[in-house]
C-alpha positions, 0 to 999 in steps of 0.5 A, spaced: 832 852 225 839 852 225 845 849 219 848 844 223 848 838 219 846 830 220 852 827 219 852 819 216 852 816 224 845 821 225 849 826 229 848 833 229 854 837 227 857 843 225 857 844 218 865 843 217 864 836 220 859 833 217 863 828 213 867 822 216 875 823 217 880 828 220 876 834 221 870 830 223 875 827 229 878 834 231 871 836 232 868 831 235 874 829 240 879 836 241 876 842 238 873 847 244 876 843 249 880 846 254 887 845 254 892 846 259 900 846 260 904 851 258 906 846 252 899 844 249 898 851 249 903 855 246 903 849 240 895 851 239 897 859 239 903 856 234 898 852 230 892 857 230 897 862 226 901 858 222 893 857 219 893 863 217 891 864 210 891 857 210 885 850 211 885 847 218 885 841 215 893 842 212 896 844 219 892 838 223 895 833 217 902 837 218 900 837 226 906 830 228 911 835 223 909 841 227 911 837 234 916 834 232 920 841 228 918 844 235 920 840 239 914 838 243 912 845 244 917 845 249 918 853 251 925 853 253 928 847 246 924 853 242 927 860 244 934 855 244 934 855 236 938 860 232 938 862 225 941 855 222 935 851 225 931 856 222 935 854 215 934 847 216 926 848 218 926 852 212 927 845 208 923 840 212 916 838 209 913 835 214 911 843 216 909 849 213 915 853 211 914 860 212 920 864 216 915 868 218 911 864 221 916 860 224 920 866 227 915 867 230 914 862 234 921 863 236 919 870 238 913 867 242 917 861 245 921 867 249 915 871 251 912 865 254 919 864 259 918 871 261 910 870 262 913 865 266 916 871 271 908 872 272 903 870 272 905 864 266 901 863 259 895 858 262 893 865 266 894 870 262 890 867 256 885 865 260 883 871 265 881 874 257 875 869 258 868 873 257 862 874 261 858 869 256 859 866 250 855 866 243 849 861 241 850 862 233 845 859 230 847 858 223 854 860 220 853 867 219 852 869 226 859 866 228 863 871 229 872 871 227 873 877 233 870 879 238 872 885 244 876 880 248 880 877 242 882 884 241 884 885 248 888 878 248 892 880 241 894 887 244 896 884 251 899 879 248 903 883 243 905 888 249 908 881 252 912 880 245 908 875 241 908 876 234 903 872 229 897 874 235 893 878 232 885 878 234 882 874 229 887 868 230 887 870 237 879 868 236 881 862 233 885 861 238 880 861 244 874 858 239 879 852 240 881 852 247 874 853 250 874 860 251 867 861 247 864 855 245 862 856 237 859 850 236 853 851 233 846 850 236 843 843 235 851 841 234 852 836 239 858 838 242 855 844 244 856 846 252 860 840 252 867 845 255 865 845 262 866 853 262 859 854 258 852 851 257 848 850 251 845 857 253 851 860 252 853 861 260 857 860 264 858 853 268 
């Protein structure tokens, strides 16, 4: 038994992708997947917590604004913006206007160059990987944080991260294959390359 869902196709998928369109796609296509590059990594932390409080669905279709506000993500373009660029983000539609949220990003922008010095943002999210990953069965046994989610938030807040805290950081890892949350039965379950079905590593 479990709650993943046959979609119109007769494929099993995680409840949240049952139908066709935008989230079906990420689900099917990017969402677990690992991701690698500085760049692509500091646009999901970006995007992860501008959903704060927000649907998945409003960032993915707001996604080209974000990457076009942002400058491709480009670490070093985005520590560059001072407050006038903040000023005229503010007016852009195409994102989701939260100061905060979008100084935020400046601030990550600069910690990730002094992540740089050491051992860079791909490493040092990564080496918070945990020993297995969760096998849920139906929606309630998927967990929103987890010890390492924690330990990722602090460490990252410790390097100068804002907007980082443990549950946006299990998203964060959820979405980047750092644990594979796809539900039992969901056939996108153990296709990261870093777990298998069993929850284990590969």
């Amino acid at each position: 038994m479990s709650d993943a869902v046959i979609g119109d196709d007769g494929v099993a998928r995680c409840p949240w992708a049952g139908t066709p369109g935008t989230m079906r796609d990420y689900h099917d296509t990017e969402w677990g997947l690992p991701v690698h590059g500085e760049s692509a990594l500091f646009e999901r932390i970006t995007l992860e917590a501008f959903q704060s409080g927000l649907s998945w669905r409003i960032i993915l279709d707001k996604r080209e604004g974000f990457r076009r506000a942002f400058a491709g993500f480009d670490a070093d373009a985005v520590a560059e913006f001072d407050p006038p660029r903040v000023d005229d983000l503010m007016q852009d539609a195409s994102i989701v206007r939260n100061r905060r949220k979008i100084e935020a990003c400046l601030v990550n922008a600069r910690a990730i160059l002094a992540l740089r010095e050491q051992e860079g943002l791909e490493a040092f999210v990564g080496s918070f990987r945990p020993a297995r990953t969760p096998t849920p069965r139906f929606l309630t046994e998927v967990p929103t944080v987890s010890p390492e989610s924690t330990a990722l938030s602090k460490a990252l807040k410790k390097r100068g991260f804002s907007f980082v805290g443990p549950t946006t950081m299990h998203a964060l890892m959820e979405a980047v294959g750092l644990v594979d949350t796809h539900l039992v039965g969901c056939h996108r379950r153990g296709t990261s390359g870093l777990w298998n079905a069993e929850g284990l590593p590969c």
